[in-house]
N, C-alpha and C positions, 0 to 999 in steps of 0.2 A: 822551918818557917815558910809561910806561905809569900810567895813574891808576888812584889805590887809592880801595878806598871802603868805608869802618870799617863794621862789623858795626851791624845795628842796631837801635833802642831805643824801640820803642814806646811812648806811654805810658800809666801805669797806671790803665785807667776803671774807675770804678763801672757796670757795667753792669745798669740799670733799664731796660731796652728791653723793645718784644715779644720779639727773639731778635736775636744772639745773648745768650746769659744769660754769669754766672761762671761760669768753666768748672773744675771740682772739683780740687783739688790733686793729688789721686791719677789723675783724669784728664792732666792736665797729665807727668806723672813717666810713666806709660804708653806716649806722645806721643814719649818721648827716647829707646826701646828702640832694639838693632838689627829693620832691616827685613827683610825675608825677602820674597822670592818669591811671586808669585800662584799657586804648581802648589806651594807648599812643604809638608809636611804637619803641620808646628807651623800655619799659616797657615788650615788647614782644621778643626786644632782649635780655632783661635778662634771660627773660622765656626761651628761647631757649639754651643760658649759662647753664643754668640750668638745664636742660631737657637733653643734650650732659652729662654734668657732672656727673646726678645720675646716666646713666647708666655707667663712668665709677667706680663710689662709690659702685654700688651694683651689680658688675662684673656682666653684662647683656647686649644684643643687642637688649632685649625690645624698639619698639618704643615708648611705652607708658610709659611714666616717666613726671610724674608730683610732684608736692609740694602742696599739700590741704590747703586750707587757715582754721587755726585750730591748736591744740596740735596733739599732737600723738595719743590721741584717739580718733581723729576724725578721721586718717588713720585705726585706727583699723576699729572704726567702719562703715569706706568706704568700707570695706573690708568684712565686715559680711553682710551688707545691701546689697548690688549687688550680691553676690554669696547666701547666704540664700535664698531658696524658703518655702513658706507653705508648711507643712507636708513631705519636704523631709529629707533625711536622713544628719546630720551635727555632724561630730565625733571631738571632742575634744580632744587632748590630753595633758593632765593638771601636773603638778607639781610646781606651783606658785598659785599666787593671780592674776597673768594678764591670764594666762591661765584659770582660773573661767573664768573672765570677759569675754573674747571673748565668752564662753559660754553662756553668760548671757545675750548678746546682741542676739545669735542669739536664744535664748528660745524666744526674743521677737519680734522677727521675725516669728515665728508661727513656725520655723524648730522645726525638730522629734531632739532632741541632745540627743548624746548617750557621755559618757565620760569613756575616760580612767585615773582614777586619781593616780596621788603617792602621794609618801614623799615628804615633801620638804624640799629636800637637795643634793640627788642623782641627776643621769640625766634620763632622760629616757631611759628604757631599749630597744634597737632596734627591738629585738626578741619579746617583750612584743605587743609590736605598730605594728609588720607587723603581729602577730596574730589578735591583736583588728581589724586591717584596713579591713582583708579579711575575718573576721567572721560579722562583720558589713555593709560591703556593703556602704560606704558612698556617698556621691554625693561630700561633702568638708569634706576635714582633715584639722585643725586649732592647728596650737602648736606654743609655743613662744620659738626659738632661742636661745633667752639673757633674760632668768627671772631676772628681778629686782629685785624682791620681793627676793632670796635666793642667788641670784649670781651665778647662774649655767647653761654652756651654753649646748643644747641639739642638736645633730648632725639630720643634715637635712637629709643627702642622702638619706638612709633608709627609714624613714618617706614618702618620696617623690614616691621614688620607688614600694611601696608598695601601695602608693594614686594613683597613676598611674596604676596599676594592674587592679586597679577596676576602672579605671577611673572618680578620683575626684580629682578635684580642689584643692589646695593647698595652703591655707594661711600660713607667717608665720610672726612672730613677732618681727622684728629686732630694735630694739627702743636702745637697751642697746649694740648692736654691730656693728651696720654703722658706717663706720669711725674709729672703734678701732678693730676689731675682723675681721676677713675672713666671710663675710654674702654670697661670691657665688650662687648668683640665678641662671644663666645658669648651673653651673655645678652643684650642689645640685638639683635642676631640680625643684625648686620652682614656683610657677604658679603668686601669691600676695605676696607681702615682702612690710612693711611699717613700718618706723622709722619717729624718731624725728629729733629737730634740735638744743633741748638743749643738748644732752650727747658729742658722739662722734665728730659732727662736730663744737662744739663750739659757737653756737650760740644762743640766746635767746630764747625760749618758742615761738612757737606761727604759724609752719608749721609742717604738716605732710609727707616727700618725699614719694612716693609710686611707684611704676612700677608692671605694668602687662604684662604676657606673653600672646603671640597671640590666644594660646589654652586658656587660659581664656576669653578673649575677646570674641573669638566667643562663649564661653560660655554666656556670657552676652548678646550679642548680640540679641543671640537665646531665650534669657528667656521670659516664659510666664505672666508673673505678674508682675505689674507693681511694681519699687523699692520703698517702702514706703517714702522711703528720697529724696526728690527735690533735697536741696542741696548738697546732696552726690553724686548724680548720675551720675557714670562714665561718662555717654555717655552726659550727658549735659555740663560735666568739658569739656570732650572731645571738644565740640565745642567753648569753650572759650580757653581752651591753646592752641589747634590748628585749628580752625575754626575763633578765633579770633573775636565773636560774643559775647556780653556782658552775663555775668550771676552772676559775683557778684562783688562787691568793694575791691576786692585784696591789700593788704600794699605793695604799694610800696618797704616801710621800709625795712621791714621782708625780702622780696624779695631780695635784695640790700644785706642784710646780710649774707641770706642762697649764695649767689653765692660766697661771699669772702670764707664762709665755705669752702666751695665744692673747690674751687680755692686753700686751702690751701693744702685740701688734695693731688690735682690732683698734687701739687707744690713739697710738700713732696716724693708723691711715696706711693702707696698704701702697698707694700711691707712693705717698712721702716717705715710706721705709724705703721703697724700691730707688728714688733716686737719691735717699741720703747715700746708700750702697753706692749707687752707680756712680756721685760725685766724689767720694771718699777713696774711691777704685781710680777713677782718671783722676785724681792728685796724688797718689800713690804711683802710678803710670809716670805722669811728670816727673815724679821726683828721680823716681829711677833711669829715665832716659834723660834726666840731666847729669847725670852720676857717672854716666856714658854705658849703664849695664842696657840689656836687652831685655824686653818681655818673650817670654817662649812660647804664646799661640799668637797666634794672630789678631790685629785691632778689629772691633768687631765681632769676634766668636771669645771674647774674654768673661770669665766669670765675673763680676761685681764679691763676692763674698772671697775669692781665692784666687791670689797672685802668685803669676809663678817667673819671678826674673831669670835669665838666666845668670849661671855660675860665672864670674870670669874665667878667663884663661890661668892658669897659673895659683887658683887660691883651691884650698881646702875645705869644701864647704862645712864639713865634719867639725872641723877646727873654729869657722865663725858661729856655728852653731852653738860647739861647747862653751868657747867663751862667753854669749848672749846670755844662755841657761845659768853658768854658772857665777860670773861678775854681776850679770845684772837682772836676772831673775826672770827674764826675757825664753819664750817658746816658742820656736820656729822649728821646722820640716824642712829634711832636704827630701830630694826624688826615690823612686826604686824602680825596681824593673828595669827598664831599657834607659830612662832617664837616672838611674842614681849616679850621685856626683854632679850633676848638669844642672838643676833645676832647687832655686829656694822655693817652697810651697808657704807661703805667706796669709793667715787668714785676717781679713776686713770684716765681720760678720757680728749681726746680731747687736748688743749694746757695745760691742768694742769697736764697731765701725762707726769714729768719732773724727773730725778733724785733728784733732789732739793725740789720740793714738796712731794718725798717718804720719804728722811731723815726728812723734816719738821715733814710732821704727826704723824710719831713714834715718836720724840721726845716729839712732845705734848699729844699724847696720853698716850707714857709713864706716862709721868707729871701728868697728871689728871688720871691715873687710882693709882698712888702713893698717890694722896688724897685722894682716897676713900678708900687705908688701902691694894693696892695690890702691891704683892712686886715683880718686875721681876724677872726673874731668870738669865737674860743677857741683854748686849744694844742690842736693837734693832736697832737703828741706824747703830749705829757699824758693826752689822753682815747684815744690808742692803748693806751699803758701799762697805764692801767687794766682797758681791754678786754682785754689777753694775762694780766692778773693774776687777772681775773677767771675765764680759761678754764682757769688750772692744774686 
């Protein structure tokens, strides 16, 4: 007899991760459309929704704005593949775990990579990066934005300015800040910026947005070597979002979703996203340094979409985790790397960065950091509250 197997039913989290976030209702209802064709041309006008839209998301007059069909690491690694050449010079500048990785991709690309590494926790020092840029001579400078991994966001201008001096290309890593944070490509003067579609815009796993500026293009354009990656390859994308010439089997789905995304932003005001973030983040901040716990970067270089408190002394973070997930349906991140054990990675982002889900999480964190034997010092809630009352 043939076995059946019931439809099925995942269950319903809170999701406070770095990514993925909640993913918007109207995203969600978008998701259940019929599917259409990769060659369809309702399909192309999404694409073109789309393409208008990222450049208003990632404040740019870039004509090249596309969405890679892929997570965010395949933006990344669009991004190292076309701009890495054999034996050229590719400088990194590192204080995370994503800031390795783009490293890592482009050692495999046969680039000379030179790195600038820190702590993780601080931001990068401006002054530190326009020394390394113009003692190194690089062809690309690669740095992440909105590190994940520590919660700390690192200013572009500088960086850019200084890549620009010696004339190199310019990636940078916006995965944990499109959509919640000011990622300014035109005016930070960034060349590649590519994000996701699970954080800030709300949306499911499963596209990488990217946009390129013209001076990188014609850097691409110009390149000698062929890009080891087929299906990376800018210039082949190229003729399929805009040459409209088949090269791969696109989600409809995905597609359909990331536009609600972007549409919600565009709806909101990108302004007023940025400080719902920003004000949702310092009442979450409050609550926790009434609680008596610590933020682990610094005031100032802190994400708006990713909180990272630290661990007390004496608790389990493993153990407040599991109970959250498992009592109450609740999804929280601790650290890795150099920070595991030390760091909750907390995310604020997208529709879940609400007043209402700031007060939630304090309370439950409270609560489960109270089982594992820690005593606050204050409500956290409470001194959230106040801090969002304050900001009407």
């Amino acid at each position: 007899m043939p076995q059946t197997y019931p439809p099925i039913h995942p269950p319903q989290r809170l999701l406070f991760t770095p990514g993925p976030s909640m993913v918007a209702p109207r995203v969600y209802a978008a998701m259940s459309q019929p599917v259409v064709g990769p060659l369809d041309p309702f399909f192309f006008e999404v694409i073109e929704q789309i393409r208008s839209l990222l450049g208003y998301v990632f404040s740019t007059r870039n004509e090249f704005n596309i969405a890679i069909s892929g997570t965010g690491s395949s933006g990344m690694e669009a991004a190292v593949v076309n701009f890495a050449e054999p034996e050229e010079k590719f400088a990194v500048l590192t204080n995370g775990f994503f800031g390795a990785r783009i490293g890592e991709m482009a050692r495999r690309q046969g680039a000379r990579v030179v790195r600038l590494e820190t702590a993780w926790g601080p931001a990068l020092d401006p002054q530190q990066c326009r020394e390394f840029i113009r003692r190194e001579q690089p062809r690309v400078v690669a740095f992440v934005q909105a590190e994940t991994s520590t919660g700390v966001y690192n200013q572009a201008k500088p960086i850019c300015e200084a890549a620009h001096e010696v004339d190199a290309i310019v990636i940078s890593d916006c995965v944990t800040s499109l959509g919640g944070m000011p990622v300014l490509v035109d005016e930070n003067g960034i060349d590649v910026a590519y994000s996701c579609t699970q954080k800030g815009l709300s949306c499911p796993p499963g596209l990488a947005p990217l946009t390129v500026s013209g001076r990188a293009l014609e850097r691409r354009r110009a390149r000698k070597t062929t890009v080891p990656s087929w299906y990376l390859d800018l210039l082949l994308l190229e003729t399929y979002y805009e040459g409209h010439r088949y090269h791969h089997t696109a989600s409809a789905t995905m597609f359909y979703a990331l536009r609600e995304g972007l549409a919600l932003v565009a709806e909101e005001g990108l302004e007023a996203r940025w400080e719902r973030h920003r004000r949702n983040h310092l009442a979450f901040v409050a609550g926790i340094e009434a609680m008596g716990l610590e933020m682990h970067v610094p005031a100032g270089d802190r994400l708006w979409t990713l909180n990272t408190p630290r661990v007390p002394l004496g608790v389990d973070e493993a153990k407040v985790r599991q109970y959250l997930l498992q009592e109450r349906s609740i999804e929280i991140a601790g650290g890795f790397g150099p920070l595991a054990g030390q760091i909750f990675r907390i995310g604020t982002m997208g529709c879940g960065s609400t007043p209402e889900n700031v007060l939630l999480i304090l309370r439950e964190l409270e609560a489960a950091l109270r089982l594992e034997g820690y005593k606050p010092a204050g409500n956290g809630a409470a001194a959230a509250e106040k801090a969002l009352t304050a900001a009407v």
